[in-house]
MARNU-369060 format. One line per 4 residues: their letters; for each residue x, y, z of C-alpha. Coordinates in steps of 0.1 Angstrom, whole numbers. Layout:
N
A> X:Y:Z  ...
//
This chain:
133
XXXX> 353:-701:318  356:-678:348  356:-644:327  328:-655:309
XXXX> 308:-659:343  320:-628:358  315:-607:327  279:-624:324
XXXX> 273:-613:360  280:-583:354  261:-577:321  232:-589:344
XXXX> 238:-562:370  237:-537:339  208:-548:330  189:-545:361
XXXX> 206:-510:369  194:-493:339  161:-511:340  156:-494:373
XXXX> 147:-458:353  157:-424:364  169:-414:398  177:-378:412
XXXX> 217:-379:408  205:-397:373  176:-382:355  179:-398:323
XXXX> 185:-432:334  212:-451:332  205:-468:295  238:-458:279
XXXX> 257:-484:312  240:-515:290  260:-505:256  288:-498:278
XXXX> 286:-535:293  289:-550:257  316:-525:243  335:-538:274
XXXX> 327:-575:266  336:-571:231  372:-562:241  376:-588:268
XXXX> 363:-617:241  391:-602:212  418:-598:239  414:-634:245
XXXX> 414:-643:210  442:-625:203  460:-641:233  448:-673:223
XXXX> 460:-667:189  495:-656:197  501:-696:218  489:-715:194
XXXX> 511:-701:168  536:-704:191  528:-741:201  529:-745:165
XXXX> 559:-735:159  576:-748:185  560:-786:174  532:-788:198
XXXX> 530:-799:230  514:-834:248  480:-828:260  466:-847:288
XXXX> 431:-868:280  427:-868:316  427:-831:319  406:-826:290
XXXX> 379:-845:305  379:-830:339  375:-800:320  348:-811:302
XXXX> 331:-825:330  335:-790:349  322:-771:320  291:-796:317
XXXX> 281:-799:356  280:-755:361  260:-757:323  236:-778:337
XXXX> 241:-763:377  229:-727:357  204:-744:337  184:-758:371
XXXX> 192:-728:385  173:-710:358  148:-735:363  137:-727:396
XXXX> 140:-694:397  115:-693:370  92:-726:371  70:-714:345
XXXX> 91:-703:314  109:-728:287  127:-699:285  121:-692:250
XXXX> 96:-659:261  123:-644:280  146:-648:248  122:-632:228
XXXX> 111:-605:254  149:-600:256  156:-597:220  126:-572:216
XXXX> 133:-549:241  172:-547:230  160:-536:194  130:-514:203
XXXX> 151:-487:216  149:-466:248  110:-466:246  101:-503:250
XXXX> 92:-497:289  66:-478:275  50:-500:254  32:-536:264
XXXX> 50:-568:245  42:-582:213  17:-613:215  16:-607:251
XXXX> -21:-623:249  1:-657:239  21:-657:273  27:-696:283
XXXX> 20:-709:250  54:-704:234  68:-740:221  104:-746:228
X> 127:-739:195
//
């Protein structure tokens, strides 16, 4: 859970760098640190797969062990409350959005390529009309 956060921070952090645009010691931008962010995300999610993997084969094989419901739940509960902490968090930071423009704002400038700055959004004239989906 904590990885996840950390490495989502700093795939935000990316994001925002290399939105900033050229800079004297950088003067073609820093687009290529975004990529970068994922690569590195990429091989922190198999690494924990793998790791993951490797004890539950060896739980397996060694007949399981007893899991506690109690600790199950406090996890669960955890995992729910910061979900829902993020969520209001979201919230207020933007009052306006369902959040559904930013996906797609997101997902278009991700596939558009290195010129999307340049170009105004798709059904931009629809902003605050997007339905939830």
């Amino acid at each position: 859970m904590g990885i996840g956060l950390i490495l989502s921070a700093v795939s935000l952090k990316a994001s925002y760098v290399s939105a900033a645009g050229p800079t004297r010691r950088f003067p073609f931008g820093r687009d290529a640190l975004t990529p970068l962010v994922v690569l590195i995300q990429g091989i922190a999610v198999a690494a924990t797969l793998l790791v993951a993997t490797g004890d539950a084969v060896l739980v397996f094989r060694d007949g399981g062990s007893p899991v506690s419901p109690v600790i199950i739940a406090i996890y669960g509960a955890a995992t729910a409350a910061i979900g829902f902490m993020v969520a209001w968090w979201m919230r207020r930071a933007a009052p306006g959005s369902d959040g559904t423009e930013a996906l797609h704002l997101s997902l278009w400038a991700w596939t558009s390529g290195p010129s999307w700055r340049s170009r105004p959004p798709p059904n931009s004239s629809n902003r605050g009309n997007s339905r939830p989906l």
